[in-house]
N, C-alpha and C positions, 0 to 999 in steps of 0.2 A: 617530369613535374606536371602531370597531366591534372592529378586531381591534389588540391590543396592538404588531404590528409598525407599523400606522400612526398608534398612539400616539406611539410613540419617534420616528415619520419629522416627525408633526408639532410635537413637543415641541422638535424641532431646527430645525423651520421659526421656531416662535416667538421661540425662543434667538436666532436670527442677527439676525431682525427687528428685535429690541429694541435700541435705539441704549445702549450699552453703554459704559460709560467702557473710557480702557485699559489698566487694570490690576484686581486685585481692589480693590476698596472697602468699606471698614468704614462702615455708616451707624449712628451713634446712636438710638435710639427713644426717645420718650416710652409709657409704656402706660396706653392708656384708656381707664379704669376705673371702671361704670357704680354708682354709690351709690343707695339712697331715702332720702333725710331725711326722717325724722318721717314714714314710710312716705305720703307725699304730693307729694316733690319730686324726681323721679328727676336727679341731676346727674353730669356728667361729672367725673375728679378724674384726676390724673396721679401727686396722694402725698396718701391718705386721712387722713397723720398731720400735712399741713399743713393741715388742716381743721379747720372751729369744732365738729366733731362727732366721736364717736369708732367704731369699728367696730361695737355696741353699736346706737348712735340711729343711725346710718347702715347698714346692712348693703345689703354688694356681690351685685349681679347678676353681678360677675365681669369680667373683659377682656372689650373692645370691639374694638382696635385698636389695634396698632403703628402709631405715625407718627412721622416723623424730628423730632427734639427742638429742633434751628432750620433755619434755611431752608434749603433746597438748589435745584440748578436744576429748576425746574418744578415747585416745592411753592407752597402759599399759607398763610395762617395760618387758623388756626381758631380763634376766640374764644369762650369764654365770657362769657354777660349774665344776669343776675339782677335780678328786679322784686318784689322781696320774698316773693313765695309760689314762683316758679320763676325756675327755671335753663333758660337756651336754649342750645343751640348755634349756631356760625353763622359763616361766610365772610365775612361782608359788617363793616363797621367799626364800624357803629351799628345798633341795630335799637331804632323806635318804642317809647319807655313800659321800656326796660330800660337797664342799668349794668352799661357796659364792667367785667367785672374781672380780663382779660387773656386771651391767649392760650394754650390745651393743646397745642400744638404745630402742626408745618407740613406737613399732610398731601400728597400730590401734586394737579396740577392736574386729571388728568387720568392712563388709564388705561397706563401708561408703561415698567411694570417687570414682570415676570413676579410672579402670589402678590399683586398689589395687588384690592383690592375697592371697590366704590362704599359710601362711610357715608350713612346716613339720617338723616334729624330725625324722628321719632314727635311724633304728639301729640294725648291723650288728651281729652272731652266737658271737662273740667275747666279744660282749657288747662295743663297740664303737657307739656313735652316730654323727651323722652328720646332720645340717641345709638341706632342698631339697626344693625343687619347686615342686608344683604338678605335673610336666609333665617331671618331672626327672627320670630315671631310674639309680641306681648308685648298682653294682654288691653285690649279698647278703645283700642288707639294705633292713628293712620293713619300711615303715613310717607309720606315726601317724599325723594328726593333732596337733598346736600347739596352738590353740586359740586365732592367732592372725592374721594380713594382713599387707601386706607391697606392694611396685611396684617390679613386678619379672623383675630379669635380665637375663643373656643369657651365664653364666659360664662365660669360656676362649672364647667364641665363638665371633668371630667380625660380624659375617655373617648369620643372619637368611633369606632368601630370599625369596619375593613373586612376581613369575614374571606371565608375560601377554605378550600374542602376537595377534597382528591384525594389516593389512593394510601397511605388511612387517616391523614392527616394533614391538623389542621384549624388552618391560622396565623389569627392577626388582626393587624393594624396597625393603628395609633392616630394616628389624622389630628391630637390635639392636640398631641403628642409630634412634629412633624415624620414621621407617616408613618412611624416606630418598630418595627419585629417586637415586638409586644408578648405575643402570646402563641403557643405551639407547642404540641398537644396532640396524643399518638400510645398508642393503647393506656388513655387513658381517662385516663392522667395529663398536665398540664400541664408543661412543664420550665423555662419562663423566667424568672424575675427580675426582674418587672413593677412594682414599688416605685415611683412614679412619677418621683423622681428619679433610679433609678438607669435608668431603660427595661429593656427586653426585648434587644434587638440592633440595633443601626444601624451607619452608617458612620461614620467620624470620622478629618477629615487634621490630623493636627498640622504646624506651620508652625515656620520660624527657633527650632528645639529646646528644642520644648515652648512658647515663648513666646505664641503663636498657633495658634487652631485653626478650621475651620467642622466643625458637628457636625450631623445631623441632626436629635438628640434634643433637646439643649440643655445650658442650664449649670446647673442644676440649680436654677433661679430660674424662667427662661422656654423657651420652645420655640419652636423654627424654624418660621416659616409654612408652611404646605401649598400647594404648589400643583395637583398630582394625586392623586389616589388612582383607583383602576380596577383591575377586574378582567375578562380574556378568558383564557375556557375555565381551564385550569390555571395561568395566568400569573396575577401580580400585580405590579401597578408602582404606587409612589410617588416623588413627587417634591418636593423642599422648597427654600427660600431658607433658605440654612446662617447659623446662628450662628458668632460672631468672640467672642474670650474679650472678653468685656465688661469687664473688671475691667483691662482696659488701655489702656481708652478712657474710665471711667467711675469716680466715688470712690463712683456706687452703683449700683453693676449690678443689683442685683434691679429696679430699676426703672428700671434703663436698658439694654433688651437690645442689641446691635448685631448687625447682619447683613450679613454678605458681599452686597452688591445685587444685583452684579451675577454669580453663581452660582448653582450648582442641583448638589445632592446628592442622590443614592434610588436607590432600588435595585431591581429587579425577579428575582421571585419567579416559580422553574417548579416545581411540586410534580411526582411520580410523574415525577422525570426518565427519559426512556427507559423507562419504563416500571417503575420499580426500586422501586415502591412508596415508602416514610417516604425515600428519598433528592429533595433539592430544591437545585436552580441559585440560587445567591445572588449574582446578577450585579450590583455594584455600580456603576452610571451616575455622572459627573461630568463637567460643563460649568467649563469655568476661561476666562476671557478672556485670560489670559497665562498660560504655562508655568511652573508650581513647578520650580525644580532640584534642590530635596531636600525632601522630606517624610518622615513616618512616617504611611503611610493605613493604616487599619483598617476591614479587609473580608472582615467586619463586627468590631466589638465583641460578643460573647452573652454577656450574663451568664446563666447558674443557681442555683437556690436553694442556702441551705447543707448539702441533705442530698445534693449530689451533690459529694462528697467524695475519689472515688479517681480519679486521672490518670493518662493511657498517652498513650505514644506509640508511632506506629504508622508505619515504612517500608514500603512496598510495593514495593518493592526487593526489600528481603531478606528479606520477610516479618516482620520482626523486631519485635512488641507487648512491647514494655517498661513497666511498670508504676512511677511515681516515687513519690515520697512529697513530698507539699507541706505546711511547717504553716500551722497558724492564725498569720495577723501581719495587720499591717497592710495588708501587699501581698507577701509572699511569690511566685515563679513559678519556672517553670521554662521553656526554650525548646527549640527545634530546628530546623534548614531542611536537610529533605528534599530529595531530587529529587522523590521524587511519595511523596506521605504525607500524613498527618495526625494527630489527637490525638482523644484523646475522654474526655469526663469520666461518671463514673458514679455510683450511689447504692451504698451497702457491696452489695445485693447481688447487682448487676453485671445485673439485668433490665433496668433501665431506664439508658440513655445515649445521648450525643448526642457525635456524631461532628463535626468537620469537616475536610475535605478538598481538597490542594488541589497546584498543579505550581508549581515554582521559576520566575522569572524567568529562570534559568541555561538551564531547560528549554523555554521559551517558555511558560511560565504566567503567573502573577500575582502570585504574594507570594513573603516572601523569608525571613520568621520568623513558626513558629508558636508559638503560648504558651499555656501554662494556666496563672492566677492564683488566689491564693484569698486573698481580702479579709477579714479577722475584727477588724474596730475599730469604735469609735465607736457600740456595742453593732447593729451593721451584719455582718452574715456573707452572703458568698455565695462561689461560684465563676463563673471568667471563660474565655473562648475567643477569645483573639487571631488573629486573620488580618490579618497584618502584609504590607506592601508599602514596604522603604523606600530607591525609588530615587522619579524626580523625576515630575512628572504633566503632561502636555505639554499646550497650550491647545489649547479647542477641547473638542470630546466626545471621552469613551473610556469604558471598558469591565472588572470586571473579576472573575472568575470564583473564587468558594469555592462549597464544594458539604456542604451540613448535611445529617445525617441521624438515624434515631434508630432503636433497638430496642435487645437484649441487648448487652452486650460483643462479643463473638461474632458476630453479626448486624452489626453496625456494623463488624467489620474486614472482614464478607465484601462487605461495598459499597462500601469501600475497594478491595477488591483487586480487583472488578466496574469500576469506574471506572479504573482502572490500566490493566487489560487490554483495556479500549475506547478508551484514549489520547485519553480527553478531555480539556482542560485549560483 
């Protein structure tokens, strides 16, 4: 996976391979969630609040691991046993000298899904054992294999980051976030909207109007497994197993994420496109096993902070920068669909803004409505940049093209009009 084109060649090898149900599939998760009792008995827990301890005498090491919440084909259970001083994990029905007290859920048998990882059993000079990730290190524990796979998560950690720099502009993405645009920095200033629940920029298809979605980022609870992250030369690509609105599947979704199984959402990043310095290729990738007829995908969603306040829209047609007025609400926006245009949001003094850009479907592009939001409730303020697509999304991979940029007002419509006149799309 040296060079990013045979990233994506392989990523579609794996995709096919994967014996794939047929249609999209919503899986329930249990999340498992690694406690210390009495800073002595590290145990696995699925809901801390059904426990004889409180967050307090227990405190979390964080997510462990998505696993499907009952059986499915080719999962097995994993049980938890307790012998008075520890807690074990373990596959097996009985284990010597401990007390069955049920199963955390039905992880797979075996490495079967794309974003699955192998879980560990740790266990310390003591005889304590603890759940791990293979890429854990946790002080005097050995692991072991557990013969089983789950979606690894990222402990207490909010922040795994994979950044890139070219053409004065230095992004990062957030491997706990699904692989997230989490941050944009051009000129010394940051522009994104990195809040953890709200992310920085991803992708996100809404389904059967509004009802359904997979998201890259997540629901504002949990976050979409990773299954890539990589960087070759100016490119950047991630790739994630999308979240499904849990709250449709679930009467408690914070601790029951669901995820589309068998999908893959993310996007790949070209900084210094063509050479155009702060201009960058925001090529949103998606794998569906069956064709959506109608969706509303957003490509990308970018939030901004709330000091970038003043909104234009911009034809490259007519040349025409028209300047709106958005207020403070809820959800306030305004829209428009160009033939070849875009939108860009700015701070009052019009130095610093961020553009994006992008061609009609009518035109043979991508998207179909652009939008600028600005969100002011829930003592929550920011501003938004829709890149809307909403006609249907055909099985299989595809592909599909906005283009972000950043500098003065001014500066941002001349890369508007630079990408026009290069009939890129």
């Amino acid at each position: 996976m040296k060079k990013l084109s045979a990233s994506l060649a392989t990523m579609m090898v794996l995709i096919v391979s994967v014996p794939f149900a047929i249609s999209q599939t919503p899986l329930t998760l249990n999340i498992l969630e690694r406690v210390n009792v009495g800073g002595t008995d590290r145990m696995t827990t699925v809901d801390i609040s059904g426990e004889a301890c409180s967050p307090e005498t227990c405190p979390s090491d964080g997510q462990s691991f998505y696993v499907p919440t009952g059986q499915e084909p080719g999962t097995l259970a994993l049980y938890r046993f307790y012998n008075g001083p520890d807690h074990l994990d373990s596959t097996q029905t009985s284990v010597p000298g401990y007390t069955l007290e049920g199963p955390n859920g039905f992880p797979f048998g075996r490495n079967s899904l794309l974003g699955l990882a192998r879980l560990y059993e740790g266990v310390n000079a003591t005889g304590d054992h603890a759940l791990m990730r293979q890429s854990e290190q946790l002080a005097g524990y050995m692991k072991r294999p557990l013969g089983a796979f789950g979606y690894p998560r990222f402990g207490n950690q909010t922040e795994s980051i994979l950044s890139l720099s070219a053409g004065a502009v230095k992004i990062e993405s957030n491997r706990v976030s699904g692989g997230a645009l989490w941050r944009w920095t051009w000129n010394g200033k940051q522009f994104l909207n990195n809040t953890y629940n709200q992310g920085g920029s991803f992708a996100s298809l809404f389904l059967n109007g509004y009802t359904d979605y997979i998201n890259e980022n997540g629901d504002g609870c949990n976050h979409a497994p990773i299954v890539s992250a990589l960087n070759a030369g100016s490119k950047q690509l991630t790739l994630a197993i999308p979240l499904a609105n849990a709250s449709l599947y679930s009467d408690n979704p914070c601790l029951h994420p669901v995820v589309w199984k068998d999908a893959v959402l993310g996007k790949q990043i070209t900084l210094n496109f063509r050479g155009m310095g702060p201009v960058a290729q925001y090529k949103t990738v998606v794998w569906l096993p069956n064709a959506i007829s109608a969706a509303d995908f957003y490509l990308p969603i970018t939030s901004l902070g709330a000091e970038f306040n003043r909104y234009f829209f911009y034809d490259a047609e007519t040349l025409q920068l028209d300047e709106r007025f958005i207020a403070d609400a809820c959800e306030d926006y305004q829209s428009s669909s160009p033939n070849f245009g875009g939108v860009i949001l700015s701070d009052p003094s019009g130095q610093y803004a961020m553009g994006a850009y992008g061609v009609n479907v009518s035109q043979g592009g991508s998207l179909s409505v652009l939008s600028l939001v600005r969100h002011a409730c829930e003592e929550i303020t920011f501003s938004r940049i829709d890149v809307i697509r909403t006609i249907g999304i055909p099985a299989g991979y595809s592909s599909y093209n906005a283009y972000l940029m950043t500098g003065t007002v001014q500066q941002v419509r001349g890369y508007m009009d630079a990408l026009f006149k290069a009939g890129v799309k």
